[in-house]
N, C-alpha and C positions, 0 to 999 in steps of 0.2 A: 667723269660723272661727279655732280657736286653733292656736297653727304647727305643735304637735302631731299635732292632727286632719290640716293641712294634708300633712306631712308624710307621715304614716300614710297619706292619701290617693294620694298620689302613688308614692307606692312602690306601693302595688296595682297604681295604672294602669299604670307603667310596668313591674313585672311581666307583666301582661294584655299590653300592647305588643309586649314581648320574645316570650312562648312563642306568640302570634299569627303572630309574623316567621318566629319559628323554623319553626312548621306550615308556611306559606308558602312559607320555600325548601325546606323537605322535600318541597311538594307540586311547586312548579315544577323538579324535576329529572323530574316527568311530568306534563307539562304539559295532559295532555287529562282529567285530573281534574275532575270534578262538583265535587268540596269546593271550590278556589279559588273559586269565585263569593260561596259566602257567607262564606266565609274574607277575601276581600276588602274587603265591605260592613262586618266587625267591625273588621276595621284602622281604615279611615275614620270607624267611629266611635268607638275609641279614640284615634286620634290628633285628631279634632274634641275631644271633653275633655280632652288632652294639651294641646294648642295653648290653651284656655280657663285650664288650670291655670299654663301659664306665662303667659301674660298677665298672672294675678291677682298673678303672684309679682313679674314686674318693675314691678310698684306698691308693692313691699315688699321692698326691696334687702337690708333685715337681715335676712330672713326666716331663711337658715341659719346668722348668728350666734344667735338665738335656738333653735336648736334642740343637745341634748347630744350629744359627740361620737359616741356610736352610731348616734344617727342620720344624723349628718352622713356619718359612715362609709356605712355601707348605703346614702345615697344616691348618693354619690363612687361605691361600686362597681358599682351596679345602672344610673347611668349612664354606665359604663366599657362593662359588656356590651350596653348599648341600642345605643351607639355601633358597639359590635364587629357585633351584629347585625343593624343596619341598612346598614351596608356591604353586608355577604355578597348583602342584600334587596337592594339597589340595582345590585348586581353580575347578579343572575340576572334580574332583571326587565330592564334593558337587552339582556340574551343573548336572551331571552324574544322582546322587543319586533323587535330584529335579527329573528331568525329570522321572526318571522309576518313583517315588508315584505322580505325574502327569500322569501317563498312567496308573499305576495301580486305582487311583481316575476315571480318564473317565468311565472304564471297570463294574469299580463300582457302578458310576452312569448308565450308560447303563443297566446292571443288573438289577437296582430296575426299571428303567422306563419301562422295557421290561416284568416285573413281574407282572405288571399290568394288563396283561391278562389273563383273565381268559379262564378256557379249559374244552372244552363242552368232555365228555366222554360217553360209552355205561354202561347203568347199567345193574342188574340182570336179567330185564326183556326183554332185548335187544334195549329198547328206549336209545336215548341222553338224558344226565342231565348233569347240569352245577356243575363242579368239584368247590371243593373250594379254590384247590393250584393253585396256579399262577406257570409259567415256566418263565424260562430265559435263553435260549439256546445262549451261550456262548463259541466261541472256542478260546483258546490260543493256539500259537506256539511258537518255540523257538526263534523267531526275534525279540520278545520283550524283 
């Protein structure tokens, strides 16, 4: 592949990268969106041939000597904003991440404090006896 191509390449991808991230955190300021899931699955596999392209490149250390300063340019800039924009991602996906084991923790403690009941049952003989499991009637949906 000539470093042109190479070049040429890689700017698409990390174009694709960028307005991927961007949808991204547009979509995680409402986080119970449908699109994130395949919004997801496209990142990983732009960043799976991200990762592949920079491999190929640190096999080819002069790779951006040989390329003309415009392009070198557009690619200095395009990954100025990759950088800019994978911040903001990495910022809202940690809030993200917070928040669900903050709901997951409440659910948890709800749980135990609810388990504290005890639950009177019928035995053998047909009388009530006080059972000695505790219950914790808990529903999840998928809004969480």
């Amino acid at each position: 592949m000539t470093p042109e191509t190479r070049a040429d390449l890689l700017i698409e991808l990390v174009g694709n990268l960028i307005h991927v991230m961007e949808r991204e955190n547009e979509i995680l300021d409402h986080p119970r969106s449908k699109e994130l899931g395949p919004l997801v699955q496209e990142k990983q596999m732009l960043f799976h041939s991200y990762e592949g392209q920079l491999q190929a490149l640190s096999r080819n250390p002069a790779f951006f000597m040989t390329l003309d300063d415009e392009r070198r340019e557009e690619l200095r800039a395009l990954s100025a904003k990759f950088h800019e924009v994978q911040t903001v991602n990495e910022r809202k996906l940690r809030l993200a991440v917070k928040s669900s084991n903050m709901i997951v923790e409440r659910i948890r403690e709800a749980a135990t404090k609810a388990s504290g009941t005890a639950l009177n049952s019928y035995g053998q003989s047909g009388g009530q006896q006080a059972y000695q499991k505790k219950a914790a009637p808990i529903a999840v949906n998928e809004t969480l």
